[in-house]
C-alpha positions as CSV (number, residue, x, y, z in Angstrom):
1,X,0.0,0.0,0.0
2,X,2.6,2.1,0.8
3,X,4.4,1.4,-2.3
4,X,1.4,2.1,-4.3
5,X,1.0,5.8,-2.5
6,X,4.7,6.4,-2.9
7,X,4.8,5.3,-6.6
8,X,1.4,7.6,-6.7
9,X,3.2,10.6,-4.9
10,X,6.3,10.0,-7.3
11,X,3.9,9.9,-10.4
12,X,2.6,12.9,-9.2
13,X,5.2,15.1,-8.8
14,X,6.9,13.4,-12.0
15,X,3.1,15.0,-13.9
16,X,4.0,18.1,-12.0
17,X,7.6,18.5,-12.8
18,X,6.4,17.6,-16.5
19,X,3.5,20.1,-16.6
20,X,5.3,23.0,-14.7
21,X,8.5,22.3,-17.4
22,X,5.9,22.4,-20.3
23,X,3.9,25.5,-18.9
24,X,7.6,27.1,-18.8
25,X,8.0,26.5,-22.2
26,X,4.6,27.3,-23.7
27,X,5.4,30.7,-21.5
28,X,8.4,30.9,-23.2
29,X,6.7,30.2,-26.4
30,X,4.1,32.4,-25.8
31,X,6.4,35.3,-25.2
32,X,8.5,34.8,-28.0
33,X,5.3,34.6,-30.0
34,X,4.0,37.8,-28.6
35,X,8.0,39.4,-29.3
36,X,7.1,38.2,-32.8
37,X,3.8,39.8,-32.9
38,X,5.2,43.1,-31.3
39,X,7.7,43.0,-34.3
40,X,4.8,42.3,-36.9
41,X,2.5,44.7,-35.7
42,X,5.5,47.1,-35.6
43,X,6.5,46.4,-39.2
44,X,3.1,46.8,-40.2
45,X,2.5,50.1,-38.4
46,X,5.6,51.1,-39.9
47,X,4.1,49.8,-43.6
48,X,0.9,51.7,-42.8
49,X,3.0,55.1,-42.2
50,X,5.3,54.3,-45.3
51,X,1.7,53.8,-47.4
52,X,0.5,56.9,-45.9
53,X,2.8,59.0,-46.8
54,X,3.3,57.3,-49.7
55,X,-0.5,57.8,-50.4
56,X,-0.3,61.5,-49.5
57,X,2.8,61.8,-51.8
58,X,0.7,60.8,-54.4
59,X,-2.3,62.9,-53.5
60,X,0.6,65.6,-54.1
61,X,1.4,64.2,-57.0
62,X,-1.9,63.6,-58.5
63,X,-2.6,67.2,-57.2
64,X,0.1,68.6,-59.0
65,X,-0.9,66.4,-62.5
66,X,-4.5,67.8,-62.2
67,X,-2.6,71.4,-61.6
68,X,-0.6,70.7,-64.4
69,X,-3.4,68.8,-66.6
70,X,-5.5,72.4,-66.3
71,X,-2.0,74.3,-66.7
72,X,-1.9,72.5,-70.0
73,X,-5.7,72.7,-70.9
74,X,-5.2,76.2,-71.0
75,X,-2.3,76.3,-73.2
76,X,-4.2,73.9,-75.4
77,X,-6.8,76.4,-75.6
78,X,-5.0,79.6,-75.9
79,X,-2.8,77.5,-78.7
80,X,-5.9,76.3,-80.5
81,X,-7.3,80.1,-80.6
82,X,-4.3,81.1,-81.7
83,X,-3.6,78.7,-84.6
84,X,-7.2,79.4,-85.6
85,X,-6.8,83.5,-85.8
86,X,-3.0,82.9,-87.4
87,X,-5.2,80.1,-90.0
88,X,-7.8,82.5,-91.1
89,X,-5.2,85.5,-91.0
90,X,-3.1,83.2,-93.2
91,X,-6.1,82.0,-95.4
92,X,-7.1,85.8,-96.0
93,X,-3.7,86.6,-96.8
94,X,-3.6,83.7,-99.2
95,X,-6.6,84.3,-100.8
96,X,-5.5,87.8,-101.5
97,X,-1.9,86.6,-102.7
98,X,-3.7,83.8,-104.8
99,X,-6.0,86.5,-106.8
100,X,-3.4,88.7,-107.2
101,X,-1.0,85.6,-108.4
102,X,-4.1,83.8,-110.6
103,X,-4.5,88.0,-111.9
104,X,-0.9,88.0,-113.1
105,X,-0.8,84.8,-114.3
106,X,-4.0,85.2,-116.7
107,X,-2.5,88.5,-117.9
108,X,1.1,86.6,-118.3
109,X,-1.0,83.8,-120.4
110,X,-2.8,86.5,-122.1
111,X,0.5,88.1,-123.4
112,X,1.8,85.2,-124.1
113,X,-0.8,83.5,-126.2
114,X,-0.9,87.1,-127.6
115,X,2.5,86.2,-128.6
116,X,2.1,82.9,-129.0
117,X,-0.3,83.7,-131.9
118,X,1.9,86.3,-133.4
119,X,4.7,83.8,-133.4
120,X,2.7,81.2,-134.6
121,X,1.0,83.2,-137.2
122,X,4.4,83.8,-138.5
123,X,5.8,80.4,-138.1
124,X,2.6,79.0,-140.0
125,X,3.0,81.6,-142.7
126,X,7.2,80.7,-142.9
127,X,6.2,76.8,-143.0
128,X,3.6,77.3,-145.4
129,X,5.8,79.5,-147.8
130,X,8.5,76.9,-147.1
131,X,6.0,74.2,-147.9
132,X,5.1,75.5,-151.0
133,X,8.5,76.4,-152.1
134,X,9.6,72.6,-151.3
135,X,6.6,71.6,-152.9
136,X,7.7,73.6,-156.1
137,X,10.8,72.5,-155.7
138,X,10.2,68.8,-155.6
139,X,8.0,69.7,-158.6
140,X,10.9,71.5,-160.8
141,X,12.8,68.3,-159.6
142,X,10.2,65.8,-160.6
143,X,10.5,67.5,-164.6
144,X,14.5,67.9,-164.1
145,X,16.9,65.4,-165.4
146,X,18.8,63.5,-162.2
147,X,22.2,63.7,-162.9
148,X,24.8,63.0,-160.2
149,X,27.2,66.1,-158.9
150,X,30.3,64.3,-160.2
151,X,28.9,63.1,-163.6
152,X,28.0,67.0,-164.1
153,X,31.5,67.4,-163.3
154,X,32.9,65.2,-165.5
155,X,30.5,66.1,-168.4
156,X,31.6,69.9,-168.1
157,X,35.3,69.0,-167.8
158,X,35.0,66.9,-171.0
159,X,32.9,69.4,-172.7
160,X,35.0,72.1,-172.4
161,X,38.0,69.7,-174.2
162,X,36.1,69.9,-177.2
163,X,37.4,73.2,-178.4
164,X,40.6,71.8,-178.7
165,X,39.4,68.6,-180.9
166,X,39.0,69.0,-184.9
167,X,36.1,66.7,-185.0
168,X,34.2,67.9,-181.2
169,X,30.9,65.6,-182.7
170,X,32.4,61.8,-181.2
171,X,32.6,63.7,-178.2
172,X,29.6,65.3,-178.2
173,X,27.6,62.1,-178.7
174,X,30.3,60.5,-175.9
175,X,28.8,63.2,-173.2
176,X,25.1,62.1,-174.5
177,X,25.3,58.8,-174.4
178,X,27.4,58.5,-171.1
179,X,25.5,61.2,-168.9
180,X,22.5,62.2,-170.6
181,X,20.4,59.6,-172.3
182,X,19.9,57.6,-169.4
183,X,18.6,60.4,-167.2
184,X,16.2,61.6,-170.3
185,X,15.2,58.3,-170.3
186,X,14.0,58.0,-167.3
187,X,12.9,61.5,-167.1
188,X,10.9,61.2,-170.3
189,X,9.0,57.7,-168.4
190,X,7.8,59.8,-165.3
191,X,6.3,62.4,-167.8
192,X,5.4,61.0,-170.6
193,X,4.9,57.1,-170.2
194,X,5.9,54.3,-172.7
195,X,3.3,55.5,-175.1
196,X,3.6,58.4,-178.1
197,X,2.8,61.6,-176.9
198,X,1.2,64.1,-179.5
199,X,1.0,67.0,-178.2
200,X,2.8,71.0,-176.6
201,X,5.6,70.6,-174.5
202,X,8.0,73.9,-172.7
203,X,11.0,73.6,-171.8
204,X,12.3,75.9,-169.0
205,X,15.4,76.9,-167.5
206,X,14.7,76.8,-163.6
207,X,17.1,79.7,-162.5
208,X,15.0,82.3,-164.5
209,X,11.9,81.1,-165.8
210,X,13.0,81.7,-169.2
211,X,11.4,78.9,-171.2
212,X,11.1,77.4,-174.9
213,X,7.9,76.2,-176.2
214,X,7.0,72.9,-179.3
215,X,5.4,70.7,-180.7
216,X,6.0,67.3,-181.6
217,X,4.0,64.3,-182.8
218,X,6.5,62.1,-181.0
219,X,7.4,64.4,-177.6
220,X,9.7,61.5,-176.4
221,X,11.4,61.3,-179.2
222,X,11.7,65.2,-180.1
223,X,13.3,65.7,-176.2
224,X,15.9,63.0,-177.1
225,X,16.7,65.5,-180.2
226,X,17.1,68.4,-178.2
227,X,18.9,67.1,-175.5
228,X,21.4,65.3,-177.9
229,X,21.5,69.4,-179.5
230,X,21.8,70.6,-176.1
231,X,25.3,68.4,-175.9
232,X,26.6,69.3,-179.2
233,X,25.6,66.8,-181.7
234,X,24.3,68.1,-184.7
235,X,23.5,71.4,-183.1
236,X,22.2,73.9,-185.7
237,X,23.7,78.0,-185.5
238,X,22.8,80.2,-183.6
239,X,19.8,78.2,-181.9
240,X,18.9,80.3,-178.2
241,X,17.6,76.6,-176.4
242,X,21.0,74.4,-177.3
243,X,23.2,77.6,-176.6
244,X,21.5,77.7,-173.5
245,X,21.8,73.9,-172.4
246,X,25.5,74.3,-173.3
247,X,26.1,77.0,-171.1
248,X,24.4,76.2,-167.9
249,X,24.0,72.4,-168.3
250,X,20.7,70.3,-169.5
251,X,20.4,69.4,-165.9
252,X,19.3,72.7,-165.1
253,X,16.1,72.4,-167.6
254,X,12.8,71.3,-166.6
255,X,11.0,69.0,-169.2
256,X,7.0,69.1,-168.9
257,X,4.2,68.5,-171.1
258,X,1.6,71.1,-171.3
259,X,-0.9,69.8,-173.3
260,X,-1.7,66.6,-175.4
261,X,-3.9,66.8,-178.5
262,X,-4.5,66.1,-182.1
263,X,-1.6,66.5,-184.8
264,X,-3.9,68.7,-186.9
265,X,-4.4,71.3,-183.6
266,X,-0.3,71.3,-182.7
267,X,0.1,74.7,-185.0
268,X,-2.9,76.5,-183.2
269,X,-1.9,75.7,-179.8
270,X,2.1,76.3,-179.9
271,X,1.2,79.8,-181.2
272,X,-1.3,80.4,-178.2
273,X,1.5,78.8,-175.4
274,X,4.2,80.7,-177.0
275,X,2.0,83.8,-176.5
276,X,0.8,83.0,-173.1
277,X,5.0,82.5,-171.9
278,X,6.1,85.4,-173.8
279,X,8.8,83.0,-174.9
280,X,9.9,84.7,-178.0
281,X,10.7,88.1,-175.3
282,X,11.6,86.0,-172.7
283,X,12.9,82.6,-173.6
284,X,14.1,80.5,-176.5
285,X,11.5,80.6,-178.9
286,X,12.8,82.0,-182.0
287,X,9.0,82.8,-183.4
288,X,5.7,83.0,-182.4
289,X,4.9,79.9,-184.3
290,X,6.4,78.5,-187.8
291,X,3.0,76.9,-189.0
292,X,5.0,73.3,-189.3
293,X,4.9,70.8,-186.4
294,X,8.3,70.8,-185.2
295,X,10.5,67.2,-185.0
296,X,8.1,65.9,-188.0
């Protein structure tokens, strides 16, 4: 029994030892808890005073952006009223510069198309005389015999040999057949075509109009018998055309028909062509019509 109460008694203080060692450290526990807490709640006071002035440092701030905001509001406005006066200042302005500019300028086009006319007037005038004069000239060409710039040469540095020669005709016929009869040829086709032409012809010398006027039953063939004159072959005295083709070259004679008709009309219309070119005054026409048909 005694045993039991002394193993009870030791149990007892053993549960008291153990429960005033574990009160001791839940106190100590408790306290160091409570030291944490202190810490915690002092952190967060000191948090809470950090966001408060950080919150009142941004009511400053937001103070001074809504200060600044209407600051700039302001300047916006007085900015947009003054780009808007300066815009319709600058608009009158242009308007006025414009008019006077779009004034000037329809005056400046006005003088100038003035000018422009006057110019062109003249210009169209110059082109058209120039036109007409190529046109003639292509015409005179078209009746002209085409004879290259070195055969021309060559016939007038021959031609003026004969002089020196007792029998100048072999010569003569040399320069027609080499530089003439070809070019008649052809010249004579353009005109005249392959068929026999009855009919008025003129022949002209281009520098000065002065012209001859005949007849022929046989045109083709009479311009063969001039031109071979007009070289010196069988040329008769004193005749004004060969003379003439001599001195300035055949070359520089046009060759045109005037006027096909019937053998038995050739007298009657020489006489009235020779009259109508003044040839006999001014020309090679000798008469104002023999009565004979020429080359017959």
């Amino acid at each position: 029994m005694k045993i039991l109460l002394i193993i009870l008694v030791i149990s007892l203080v053993i549960a008291l030892l153990l429960n005033f060692s574990f009160f001791n450290f839940l106190q100590k526990k408790i306290k160091a808890q409570e030291e944490v807490d202190k810490q915690v709640i002092a952190e967060n006071a000191k948090r809470e005073q950090e966001l408060e002035q950080k919150k009142q440092q941004l009511l400053e701030i937001e103070g001074d952006i809504q200060l600044a905001k209407d600051s700039y509001d302001e300047i916006i406005y007085e900015l947009k009223n003054e780009y808007h006066n300066k815009k319709t200042e600058l608009e009158d302005d242009l308007a006025v510069v414009t008019n006077e500019i779009i004034t000037e300028y329809n005056n400046q086009i006005k003088n100038v198309r003035h000018d422009y006319n006057k110019i062109k007037s003249v210009i169209d005038a110059a082109t058209e005389s120039l036109r007409l004069q190529q046109a003639e000239e292509e015409k005179k060409q078209f009746y002209m015999l085409q004879v290259k710039d070195t055969d021309k040469a060559d016939f007038i540095k021959l031609a003026s040999w004969k002089e020196q020669l007792s029998s100048p005709r072999i010569l003569s016929m040399l320069l027609w057949q080499t530089y003439i009869q070809k070019p008649l040829k052809i010249l004579s086709a353009k005109v005249l075509g392959d068929k026999t032409i009855i009919g008025i012809y003129k022949i002209t010398y281009i520098p000065t109009g002065e012209c001859y006027i005949g007849q022929s039953v046989d045109v083709t063939k009479r311009w063969q018998e001039h031109c071979k004159c007009g070289c010196g072959v069988d040329t008769p005295a004193a005749n004004k055309l060969y003379n003439a083709m001599q001195k300035y070259g055949i070359w520089n004679f046009s060759f045109e028909l005037l006027e096909e008709c019937k053998k038995e009309e050739l007298n009657e219309k020489e006489a009235t062509y020779i009259k109508l070119f003044d040839s006999v005054n001014n020309g090679y026409n000798s008469s104002s019509g023999n009565g004979k048909p020429m080359g017959v």
